[in-house]
TORVOFI-844738 format. One line per 8 residues: their letters; for each residue x, y, z of C-alpha. Coordinates in steps of 0.25 Angstrom, whole numbers, plus 2048, in hexadecimal, padded with zeros to 3 digits. Layout:
<vexvexs>
a	X,Y,Z ~ ...
</vexvexs>
This chain:
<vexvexs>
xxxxxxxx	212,1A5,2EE ~ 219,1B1,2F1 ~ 228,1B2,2F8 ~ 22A,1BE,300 ~ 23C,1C1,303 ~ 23B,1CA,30E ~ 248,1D2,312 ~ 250,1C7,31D
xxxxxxxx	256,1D2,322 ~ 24A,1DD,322 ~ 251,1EA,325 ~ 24D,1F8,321 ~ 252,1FC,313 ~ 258,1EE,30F ~ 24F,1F0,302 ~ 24D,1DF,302
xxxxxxxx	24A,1DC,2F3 ~ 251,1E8,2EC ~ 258,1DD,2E3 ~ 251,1D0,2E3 ~ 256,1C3,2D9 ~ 252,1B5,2D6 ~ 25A,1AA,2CE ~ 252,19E,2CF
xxxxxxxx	24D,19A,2DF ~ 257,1A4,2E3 ~ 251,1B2,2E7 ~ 25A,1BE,2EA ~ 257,1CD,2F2 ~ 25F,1D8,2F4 ~ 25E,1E0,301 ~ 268,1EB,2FC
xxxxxxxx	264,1F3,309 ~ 265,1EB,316 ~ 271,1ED,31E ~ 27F,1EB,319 ~ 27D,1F0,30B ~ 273,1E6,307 ~ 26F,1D5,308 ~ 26C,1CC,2FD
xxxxxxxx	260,1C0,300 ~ 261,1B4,2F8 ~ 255,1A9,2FA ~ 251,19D,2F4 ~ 243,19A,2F0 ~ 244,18C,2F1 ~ 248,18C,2FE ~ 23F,189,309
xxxxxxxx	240,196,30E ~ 241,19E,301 ~ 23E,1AC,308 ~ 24A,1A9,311 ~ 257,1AC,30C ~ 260,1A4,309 ~ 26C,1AC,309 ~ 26C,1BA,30D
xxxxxxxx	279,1C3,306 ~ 27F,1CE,30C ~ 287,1DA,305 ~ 295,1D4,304 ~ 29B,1E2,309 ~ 292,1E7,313 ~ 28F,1F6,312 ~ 283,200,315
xxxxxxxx	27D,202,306 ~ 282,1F8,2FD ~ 275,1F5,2F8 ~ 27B,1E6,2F7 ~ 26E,1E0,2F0 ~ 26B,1E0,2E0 ~ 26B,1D2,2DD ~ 26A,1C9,2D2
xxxxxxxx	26D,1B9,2D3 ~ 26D,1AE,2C7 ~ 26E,1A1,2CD ~ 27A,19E,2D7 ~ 280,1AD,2D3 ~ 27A,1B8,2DC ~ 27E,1C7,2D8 ~ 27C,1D3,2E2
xxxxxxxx	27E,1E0,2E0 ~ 284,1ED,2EC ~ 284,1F9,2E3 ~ 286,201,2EF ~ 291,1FA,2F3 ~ 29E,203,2F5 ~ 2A9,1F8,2F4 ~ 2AF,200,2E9
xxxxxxxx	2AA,20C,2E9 ~ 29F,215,2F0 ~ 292,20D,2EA ~ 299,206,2DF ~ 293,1FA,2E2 ~ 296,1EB,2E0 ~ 290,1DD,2DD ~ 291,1CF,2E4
xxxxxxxx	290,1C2,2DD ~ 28A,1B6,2E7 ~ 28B,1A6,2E3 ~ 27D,1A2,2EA ~ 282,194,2E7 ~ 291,196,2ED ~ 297,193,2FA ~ 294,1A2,301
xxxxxxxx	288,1A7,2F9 ~ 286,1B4,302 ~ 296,1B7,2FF ~ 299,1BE,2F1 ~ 2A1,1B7,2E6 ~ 2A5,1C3,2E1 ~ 2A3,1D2,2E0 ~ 2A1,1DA,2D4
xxxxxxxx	2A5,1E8,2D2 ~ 2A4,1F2,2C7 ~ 2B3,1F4,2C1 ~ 2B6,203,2C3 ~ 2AC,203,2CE ~ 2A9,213,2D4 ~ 2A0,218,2DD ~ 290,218,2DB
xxxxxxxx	290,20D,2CF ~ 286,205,2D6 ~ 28C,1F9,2D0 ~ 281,1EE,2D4 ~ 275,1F5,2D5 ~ 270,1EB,2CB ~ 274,1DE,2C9 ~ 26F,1D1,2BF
xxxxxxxx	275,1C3,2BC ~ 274,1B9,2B2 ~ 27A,1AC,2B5 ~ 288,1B1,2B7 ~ 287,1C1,2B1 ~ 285,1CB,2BB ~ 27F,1D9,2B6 ~ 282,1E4,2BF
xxxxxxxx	27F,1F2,2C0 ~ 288,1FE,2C2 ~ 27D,209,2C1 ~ 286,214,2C7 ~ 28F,213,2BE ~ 295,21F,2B7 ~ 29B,218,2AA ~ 296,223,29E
xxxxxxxx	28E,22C,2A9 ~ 28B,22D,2B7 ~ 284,222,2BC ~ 281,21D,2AD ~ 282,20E,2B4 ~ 289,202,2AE ~ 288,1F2,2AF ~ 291,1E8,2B1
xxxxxxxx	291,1D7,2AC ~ 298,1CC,2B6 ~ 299,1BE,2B1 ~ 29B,1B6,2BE ~ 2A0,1AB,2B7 ~ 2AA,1B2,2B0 ~ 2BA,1B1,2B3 ~ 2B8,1C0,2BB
xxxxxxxx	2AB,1C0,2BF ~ 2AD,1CD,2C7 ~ 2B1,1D3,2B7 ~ 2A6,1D9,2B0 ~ 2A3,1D2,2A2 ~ 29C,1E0,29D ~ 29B,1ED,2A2 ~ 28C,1F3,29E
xxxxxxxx	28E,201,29C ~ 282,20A,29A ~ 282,20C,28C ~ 27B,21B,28C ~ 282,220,298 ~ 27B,22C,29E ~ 27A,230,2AE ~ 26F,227,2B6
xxxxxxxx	26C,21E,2AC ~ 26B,213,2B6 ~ 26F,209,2AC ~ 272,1FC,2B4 ~ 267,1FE,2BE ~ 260,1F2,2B9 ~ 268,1E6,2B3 ~ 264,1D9,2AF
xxxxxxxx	26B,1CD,2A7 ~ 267,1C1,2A1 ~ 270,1B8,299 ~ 27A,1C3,292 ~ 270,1CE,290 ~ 272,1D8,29B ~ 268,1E4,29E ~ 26A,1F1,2A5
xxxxxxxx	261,1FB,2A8 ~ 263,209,2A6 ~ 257,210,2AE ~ 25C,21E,2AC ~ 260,21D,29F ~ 25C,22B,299 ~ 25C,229,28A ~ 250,22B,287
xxxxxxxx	249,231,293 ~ 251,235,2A2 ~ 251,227,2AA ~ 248,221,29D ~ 251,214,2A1 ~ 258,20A,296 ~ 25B,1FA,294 ~ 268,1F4,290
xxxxxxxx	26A,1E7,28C ~ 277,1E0,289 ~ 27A,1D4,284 ~ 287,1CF,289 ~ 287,1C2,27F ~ 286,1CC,272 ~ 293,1D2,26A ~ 28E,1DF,270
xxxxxxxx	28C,1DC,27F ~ 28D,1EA,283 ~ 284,1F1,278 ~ 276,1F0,281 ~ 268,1EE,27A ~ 261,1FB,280 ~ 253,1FC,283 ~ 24E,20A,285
xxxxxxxx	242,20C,28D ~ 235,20B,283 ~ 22D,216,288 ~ 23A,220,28F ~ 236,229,299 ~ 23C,231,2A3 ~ 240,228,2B0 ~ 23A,21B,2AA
xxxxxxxx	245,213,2AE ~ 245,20A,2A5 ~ 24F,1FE,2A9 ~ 24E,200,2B5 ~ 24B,1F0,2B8 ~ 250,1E7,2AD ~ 24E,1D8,2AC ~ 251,1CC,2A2
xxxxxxxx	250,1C0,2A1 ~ 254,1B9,294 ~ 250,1C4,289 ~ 244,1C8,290 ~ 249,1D6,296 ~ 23F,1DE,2A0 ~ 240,1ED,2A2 ~ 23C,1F4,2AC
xxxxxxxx	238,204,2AB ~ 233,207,2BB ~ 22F,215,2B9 ~ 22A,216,2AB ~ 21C,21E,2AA ~ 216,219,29E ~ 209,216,2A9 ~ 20D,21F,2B5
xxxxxxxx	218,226,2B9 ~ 223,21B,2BF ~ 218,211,2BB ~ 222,208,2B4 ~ 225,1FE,2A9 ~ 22D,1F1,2A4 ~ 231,1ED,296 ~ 234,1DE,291
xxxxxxxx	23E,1DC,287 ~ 241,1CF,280 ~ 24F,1D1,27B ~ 24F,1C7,272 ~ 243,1CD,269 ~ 247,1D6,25C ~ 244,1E1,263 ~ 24B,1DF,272
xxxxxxxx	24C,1EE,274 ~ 23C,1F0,273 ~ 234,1EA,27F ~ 22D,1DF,27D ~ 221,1E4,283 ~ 21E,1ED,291 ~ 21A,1EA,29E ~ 212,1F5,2A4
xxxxxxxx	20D,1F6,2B1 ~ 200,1F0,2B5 ~ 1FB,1F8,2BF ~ 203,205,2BB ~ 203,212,2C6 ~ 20F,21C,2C8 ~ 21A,217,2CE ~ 21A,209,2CB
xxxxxxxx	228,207,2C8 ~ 223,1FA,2BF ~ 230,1F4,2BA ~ 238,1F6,2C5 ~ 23B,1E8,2C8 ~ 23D,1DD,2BF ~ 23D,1CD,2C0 ~ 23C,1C4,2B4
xxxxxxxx	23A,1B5,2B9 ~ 235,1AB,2AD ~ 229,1AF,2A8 ~ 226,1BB,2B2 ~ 228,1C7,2B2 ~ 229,1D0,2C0 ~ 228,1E0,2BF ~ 22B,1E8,2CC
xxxxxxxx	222,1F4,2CE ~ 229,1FA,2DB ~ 220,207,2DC ~ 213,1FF,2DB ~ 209,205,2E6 ~ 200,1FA,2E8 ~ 1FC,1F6,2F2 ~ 205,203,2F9
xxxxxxxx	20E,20D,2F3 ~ 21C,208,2EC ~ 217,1F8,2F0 ~ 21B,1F5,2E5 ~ 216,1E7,2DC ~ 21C,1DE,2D3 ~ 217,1DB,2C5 ~ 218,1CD,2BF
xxxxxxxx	214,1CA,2B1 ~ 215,1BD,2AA ~ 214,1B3,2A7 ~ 219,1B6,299 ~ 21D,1C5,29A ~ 222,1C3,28C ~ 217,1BB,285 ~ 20A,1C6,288
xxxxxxxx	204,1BC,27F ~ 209,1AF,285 ~ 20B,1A8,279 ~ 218,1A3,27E ~ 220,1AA,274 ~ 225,1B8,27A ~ 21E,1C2,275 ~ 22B,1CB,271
xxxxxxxx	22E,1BF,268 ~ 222,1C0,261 ~ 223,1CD,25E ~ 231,1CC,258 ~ 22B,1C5,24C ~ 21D,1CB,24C ~ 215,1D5,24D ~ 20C,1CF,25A
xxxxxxxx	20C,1C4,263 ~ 1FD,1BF,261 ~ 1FC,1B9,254 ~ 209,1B0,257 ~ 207,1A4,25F ~ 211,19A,265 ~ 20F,18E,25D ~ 20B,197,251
xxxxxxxx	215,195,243 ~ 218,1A2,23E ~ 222,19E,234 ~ 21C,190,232 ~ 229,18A,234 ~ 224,17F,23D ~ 229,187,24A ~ 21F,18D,252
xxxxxxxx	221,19C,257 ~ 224,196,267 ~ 22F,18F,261 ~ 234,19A,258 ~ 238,1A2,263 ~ 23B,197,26C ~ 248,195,261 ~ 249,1A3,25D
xxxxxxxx	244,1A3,250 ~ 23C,1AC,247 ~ 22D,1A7,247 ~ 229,1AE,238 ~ 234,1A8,233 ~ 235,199,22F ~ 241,192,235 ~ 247,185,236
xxxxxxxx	250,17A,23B ~ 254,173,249 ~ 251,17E,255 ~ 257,174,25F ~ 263,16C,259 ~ 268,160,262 ~ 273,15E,264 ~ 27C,153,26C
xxxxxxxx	284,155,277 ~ 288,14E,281 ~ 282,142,27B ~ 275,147,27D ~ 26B,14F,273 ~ 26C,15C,277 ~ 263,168,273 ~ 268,178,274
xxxxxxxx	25B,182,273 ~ 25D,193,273 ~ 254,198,27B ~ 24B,1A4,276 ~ 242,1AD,27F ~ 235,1A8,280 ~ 237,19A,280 ~ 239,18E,289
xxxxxxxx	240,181,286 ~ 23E,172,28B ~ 248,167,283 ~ 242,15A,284 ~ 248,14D,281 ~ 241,141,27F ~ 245,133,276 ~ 23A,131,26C
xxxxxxxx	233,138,263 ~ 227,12C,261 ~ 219,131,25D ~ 20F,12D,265 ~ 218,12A,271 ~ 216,134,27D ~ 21D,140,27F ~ 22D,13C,282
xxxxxxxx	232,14A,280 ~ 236,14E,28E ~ 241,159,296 ~ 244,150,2A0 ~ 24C,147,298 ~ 255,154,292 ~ 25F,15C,29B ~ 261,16B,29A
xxxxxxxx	270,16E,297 ~ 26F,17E,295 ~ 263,187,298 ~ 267,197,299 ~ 25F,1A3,293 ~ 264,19F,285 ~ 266,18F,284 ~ 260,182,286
xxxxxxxx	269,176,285 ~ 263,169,288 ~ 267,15B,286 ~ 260,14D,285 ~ 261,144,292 ~ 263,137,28A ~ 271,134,282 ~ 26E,135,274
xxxxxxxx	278,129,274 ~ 26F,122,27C ~ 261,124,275 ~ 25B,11F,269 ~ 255,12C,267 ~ 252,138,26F ~ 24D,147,26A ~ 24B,153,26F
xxxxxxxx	240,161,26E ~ 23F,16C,276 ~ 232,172,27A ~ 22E,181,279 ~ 227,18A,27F ~ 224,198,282 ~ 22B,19F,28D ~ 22A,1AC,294
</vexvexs>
């Protein structure tokens, strides 16, 4: 079935659903325009009124054009950006911090600012989060040319949370780039969007990525717009989610003028800087804009097209495509993968031996290996802590993980193997780390697998 959010407080201009976000059951809309500067609705989905809010935001500092209402939100820690706020300066903009799971969710725990904060920076027009990092945009900023744009990194867990970890500067700057338009974050990989990027055609558009974890974390991986035209606007949405990166070029013309494209990357591939394949749009016609709104959510994939005419002009549709966006040929094994280590994906199936090693391909990737090369050895050491077995996998894209326990491996006895007997100690982007629920001190024997299968 289908929820419908209407507007709780339907006013002209209030421009409910500008910004929407979702961590988990929680679902959160922006309505930078209603009265005030701006409202924030937060619902819950499991509630048993889910299209009711249950907890409506107002702009902290009240004034006529805030446009209090990018949002982003990652479990208790919900992000919203003013970037029309004047506090500092004349449209400088700022960004509150809520805790959904605090005392007073609707009052800010903090407020963050751009350091050196000047008129028209626009600092929060776009905002991302990950656990505790916060992105934020700062498009109107003039660092290396007027309105070149900038980005800046919060750590909310750290000793000053309202400090930036990293200042993101645009690496090429020229006027209007629009760099920053669109960030996205997920683990230490932080994107940013440069729309008007001008390198290779006016307004072509460009993709940063910077990976806060590296030796280099301010040295982006750049990702030029494959077919550059004038105005394409490449970047101009920007989604990731683990190493899958979603692009989004709203006014390319490769079918019709302003029809619109989207390009997956897979980050961790040889190649990350070459999409892994294209999405074009299904039903094309001029003025589509497909790719100006983005969603990754498991397996699916959801691509705004805001100037869709059907069944009126500008309706607008939403495009989903799934359930393996990655996997065209749903093999399980992700197709960018597959062609890291050859030629095609068809002649190469998941319970295939390449490199007769013993290892099928599903789990070569599943462990990170090279499937034409033989390899060896334990891919998931035990260890013992705690007293208890304990099994530590890293993850790889492509691939889901289930330890199971179980305390005898007797042939011919029924299948013992079982998760519910295990606990799960870790599970993040990059690590499982499971542990046996019986003392090894206590039992005569007791082993443990893990069971793999293909992801999207």
């Amino acid at each position: 079935s289908v929820l419908t959010l209407t507007n709780p407080i339907p006013t002209a201009l209030a421009t409910f659903g500008r910004s929407v976000a979702m961590s988990g059951a929680r679902v959160v809309v922006g309505a930078p325009g209603t009265s005030g500067g701006g409202n924030v609705f937060v619902y819950d989905l499991n509630n048993a009124t889910p299209a009711t809010p249950v907890l409506t935001i107002a702009n902290p500092g009240p004034a006529s054009g805030d446009s209090f209402g990018s949002v982003a939100v990652s479990g208790r820690w919900l992000v919203v950006g003013a970037p029309a706020d004047d506090t500092l300066a004349s449209n400088a903009g700022s960004v509150y911090v809520y805790d959904l799971d605090g005392v007073d969710p609707a009052v800010p725990v903090m407020t963050l600012n751009k350091p050196g904060a000047v008129a028209s920076d626009s600092f929060g027009n776009a905002v991302a989060i990950f656990g505790t990092l916060v992105v934020t945009s700062a498009t109107g900023d003039d660092t290396g040319a007027s309105n070149a744009g900038s980005a800046y990194v919060f750590d909310l867990a750290g000793s000053t949370p309202t400090v930036p970890v990293a200042i993101l500067n645009n690496p090429t700057p020229v006027s209007n780039d629009g760099f920053s338009n669109a960030v996205a974050i997920s683990g230490m990989q932080v994107v940013i969007g440069a729309s008007g990027d001008d390198t290779f055609a006016s307004n072509a558009g460009s993709v940063y990525v910077y990976d806060l974890g590296s030796t280099t974390p301010l040295v982006p991986l750049t990702l030029s717009n494959p077919f550059p035209a004038a105005n394409d606007g490449f970047g101009s949405a920007v989604k990731i989610a683990g190493t899958r990166l979603v692009v989004g070029a709203a006014s390319d013309d490769l079918a019709a003028v302003n029809v619109g494209s989207v390009y997956v990357y897979e980050l961790a591939s040889a190649s990350p800087e070459v999409p892994a394949f294209t999405l074009s749009n299904p039903a094309p016609s001029a003025g589509d804009f497909f790719g100006a709104s983005l969603a990754v959510e498991g397996g699916m994939l959801i691509i705004g097209a805001s100037g869709k005419d059907t069944p009126a002009y500008d309706a607008g549709a939403a495009y989903v495509f799934g359930p393996h966006p990655l996997d065209q040929d749903s093999d399980g094994m992700r197709d960018a993968w597959e062609l890291t280590w050859w030629p095609g994906t068809a002649s190469h199936g998941p319970l295939d031996d390449d490199d007769h090693d013993g290892l099928v391909n599903l789990l070569e990737m599943a462990f990170g290996l090279n499937p034409t090369v033989p390899n060896g050895g334990n891919l998931t050491p035990l260890t013992q802590e705690g007293g208890y077995l304990t099994m530590t996998i890293i993850k790889h894209p492509g691939a889901a993980y289930e330890v199971q326990s179980a305390g005898t491996l007797t042939p011919g006895q029924p299948e013992s193997f079982s998760a519910t007997t295990t606990t799960i100690l870790l599970d993040d982007t990059t690590t499982l780390k499971v542990h046996d629920n019986t003392p090894a001190s206590t039992a005569t024997a007791r082993f443990m697998r893990v069971r793999v299968t293909g992801a999207p």
